[in-house]
N, C-alpha and C positions, 0 to 999 in steps of 0.2 A: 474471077471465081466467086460464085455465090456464098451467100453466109448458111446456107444449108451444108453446102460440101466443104465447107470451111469445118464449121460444129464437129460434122460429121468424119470427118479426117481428126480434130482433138480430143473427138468421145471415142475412137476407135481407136485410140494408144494404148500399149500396154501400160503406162505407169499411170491412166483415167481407170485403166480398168483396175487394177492391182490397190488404186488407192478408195475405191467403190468395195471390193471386199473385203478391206480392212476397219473401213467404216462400220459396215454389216457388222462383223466378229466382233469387233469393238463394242457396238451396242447393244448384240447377244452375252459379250464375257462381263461387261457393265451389268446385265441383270442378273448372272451370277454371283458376280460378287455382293452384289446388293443382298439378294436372297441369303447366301452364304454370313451376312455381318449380321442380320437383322432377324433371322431364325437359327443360326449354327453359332454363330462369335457371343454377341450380346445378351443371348439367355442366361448363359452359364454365366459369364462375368457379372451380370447385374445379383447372380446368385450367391457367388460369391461376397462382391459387397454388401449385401444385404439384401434381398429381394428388392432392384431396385429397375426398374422397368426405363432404359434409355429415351427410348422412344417419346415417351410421354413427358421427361425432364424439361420442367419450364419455370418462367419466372411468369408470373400475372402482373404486368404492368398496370394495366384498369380491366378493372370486371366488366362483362359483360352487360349493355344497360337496353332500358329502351326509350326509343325518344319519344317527341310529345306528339308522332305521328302513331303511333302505337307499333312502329318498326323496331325492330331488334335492331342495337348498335354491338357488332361482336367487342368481344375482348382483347384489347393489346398485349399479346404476347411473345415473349423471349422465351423459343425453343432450340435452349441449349442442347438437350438431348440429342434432336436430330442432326447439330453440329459434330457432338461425338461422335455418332456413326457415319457421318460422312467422313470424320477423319480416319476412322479405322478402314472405311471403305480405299480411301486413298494412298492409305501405306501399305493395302493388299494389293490391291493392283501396280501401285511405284514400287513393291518387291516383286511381282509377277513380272512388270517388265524387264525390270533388272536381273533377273535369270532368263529370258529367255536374249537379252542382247549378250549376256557374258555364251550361252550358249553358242549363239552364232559367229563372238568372236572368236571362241574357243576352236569351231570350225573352218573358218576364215585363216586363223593364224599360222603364218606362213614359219615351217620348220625352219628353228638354225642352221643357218650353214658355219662350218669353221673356217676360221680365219684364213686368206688368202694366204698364201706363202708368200714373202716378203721378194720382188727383185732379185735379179742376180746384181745387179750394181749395190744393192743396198748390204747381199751378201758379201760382196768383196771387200764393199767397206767397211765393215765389222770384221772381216780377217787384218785386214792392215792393221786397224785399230789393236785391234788382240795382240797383234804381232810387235807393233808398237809398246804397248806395257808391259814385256817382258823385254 
């Protein structure tokens, strides 16, 4: 078997294919939520604390300089800000997953059934027994 129809028999599975457009939605619902944290969440919160713009929250480790080529050396910096919206980015999406798996278990899960009725040997030996203590 050639490694053409080899590929071509593992790229034509359903769970190559199934996991191709989960990728897709994934890096479609990814720039949602990105958008969603960073124009709908983060405004209002940084309004609250104060007019305080996430985005741009940094530490200036070294300024900006230029060397003695007459080249700009950028500035070292700790952008905390973008930390926090990645982490709100994370807990919307690790809460979006987690409803839509409670949904599918919720669909998944298999109705109780009641208790099998016990034996008839197991019934008779509960009459003896009864019969016994009196």
């Amino acid at each position: 078997m050639g490694m053409m129809t080899e590929f071509k028999e593992f790229a034509m599975r359903g769970n190559v294919i199934d996991l191709a457009v989960g990728v897709v939605i994934g890096a479609a619902f990814g720039k949602i939520v990105t958008a969603l944290v960073d124009k709908v969440i983060m405004p209002p919160l940084g309004l609250l604390i104060g007019g305080v713009d996430f985005s741009k929250m940094a530490i200036v480790l070294k300024e900006a300089t230029v060397d003695a080529a007459g080249k700009e050396v950028p500035a070292v910096v700790l952008a905390y800000g973008e930390f926090i919206n990645a982490l709100v980015q994370f807990v919307i999406v690790a809460f979006a997953i987690f409803l839509v798996v409670k949904a599918i278990n919720r669909v998944h899960r298999k109705p109780e059934e009641a208790p099998a009725a016990p034996p008839e040997d197991v019934l008779l030996l509960r009459e003896i027994r009864d019969s016994l203590k009196k």
